[in-house]
C-alpha positions as CSV (number, residue, x, y, z in Angstrom):
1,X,20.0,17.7,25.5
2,X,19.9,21.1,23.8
3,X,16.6,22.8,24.1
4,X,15.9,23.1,20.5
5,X,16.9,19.5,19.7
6,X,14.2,18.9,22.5
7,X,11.7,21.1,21.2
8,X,12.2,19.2,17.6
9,X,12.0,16.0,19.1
10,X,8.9,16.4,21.8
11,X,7.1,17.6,17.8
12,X,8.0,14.8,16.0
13,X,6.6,12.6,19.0
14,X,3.0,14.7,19.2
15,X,3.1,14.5,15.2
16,X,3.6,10.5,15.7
17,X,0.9,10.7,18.1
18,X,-1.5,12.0,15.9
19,X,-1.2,10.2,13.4
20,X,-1.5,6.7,15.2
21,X,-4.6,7.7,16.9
22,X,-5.9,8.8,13.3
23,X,-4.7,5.3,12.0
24,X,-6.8,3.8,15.1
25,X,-9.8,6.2,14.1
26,X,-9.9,5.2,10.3
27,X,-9.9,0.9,11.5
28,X,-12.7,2.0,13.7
29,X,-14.1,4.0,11.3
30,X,-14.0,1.6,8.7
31,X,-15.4,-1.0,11.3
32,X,-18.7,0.8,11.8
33,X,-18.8,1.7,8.0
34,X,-19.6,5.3,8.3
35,X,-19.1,6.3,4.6
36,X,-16.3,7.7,2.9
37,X,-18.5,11.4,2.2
38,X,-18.2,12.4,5.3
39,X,-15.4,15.5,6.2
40,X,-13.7,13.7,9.5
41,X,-13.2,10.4,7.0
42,X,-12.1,12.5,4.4
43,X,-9.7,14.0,7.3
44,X,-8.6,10.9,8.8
45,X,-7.8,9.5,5.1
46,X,-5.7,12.9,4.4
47,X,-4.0,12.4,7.7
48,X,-3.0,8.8,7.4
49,X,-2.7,7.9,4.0
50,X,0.5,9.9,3.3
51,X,2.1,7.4,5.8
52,X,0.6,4.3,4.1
53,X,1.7,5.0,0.3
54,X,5.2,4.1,0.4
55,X,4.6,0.3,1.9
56,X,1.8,-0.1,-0.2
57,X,3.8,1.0,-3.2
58,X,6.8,-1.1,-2.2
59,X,4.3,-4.2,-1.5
60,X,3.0,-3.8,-4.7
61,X,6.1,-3.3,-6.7
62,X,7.6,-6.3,-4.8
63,X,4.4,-8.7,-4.7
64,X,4.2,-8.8,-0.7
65,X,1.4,-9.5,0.7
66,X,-0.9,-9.4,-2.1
67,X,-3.0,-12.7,-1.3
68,X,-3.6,-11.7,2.4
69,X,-6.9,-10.7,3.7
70,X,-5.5,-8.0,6.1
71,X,-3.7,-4.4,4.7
72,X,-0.1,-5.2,5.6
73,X,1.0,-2.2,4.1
74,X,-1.3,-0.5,6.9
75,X,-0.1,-2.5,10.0
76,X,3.6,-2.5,8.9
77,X,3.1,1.4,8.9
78,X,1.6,1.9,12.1
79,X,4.0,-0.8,13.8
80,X,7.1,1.7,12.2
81,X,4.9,4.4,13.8
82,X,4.8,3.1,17.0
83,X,8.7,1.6,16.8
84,X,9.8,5.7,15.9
85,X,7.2,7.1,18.6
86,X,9.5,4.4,21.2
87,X,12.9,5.6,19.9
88,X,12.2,9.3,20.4
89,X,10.6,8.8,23.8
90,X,13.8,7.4,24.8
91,X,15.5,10.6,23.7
92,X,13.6,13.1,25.5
């Protein structure tokens, strides 16, 4: 493998990283109801709900999921997270 198309890849994985482990943070965050006025929530919110948006937009559009107590828009996402975090390890 070329080294830049490594060096692309080996980022995308550490950015997939991150984000999962904020997507674990804000369920344990919201588990232990911290409060959404602190700065790390505030973080944790900035850093996952870019990835959220889209499902929850499309679940809504499409009337998915809307009766369930769980956010299925949240665990569909960080499922795709994890399935793309897989494929690229696979790569490198």
């Amino acid at each position: 493998m070329p080294e830049t198309i490594y060096v692309i890849v080996s980022f995308a994985i550490l950015f997939l990283r991150v984000v999962s482990v904020a997507m674990v943070l804000r369920v344990l965050l919201n588990w232990f109801d911290v409060g959404e006025n602190s700065k790390f929530v505030r973080l944790v919110y900035a850093v996952t709900e870019p990835a959220i948006i889209p499902l929850r937009t499309l679940f809504y559009k499409k009337n998915w999921f809307q009766e369930t107590p769980i956010d299925m828009s949240f665990t569909f996402t960080w499922l795709i997270i994890l399935i793309f975090e897989m494929i690229l390890g696979q790569m490198v």
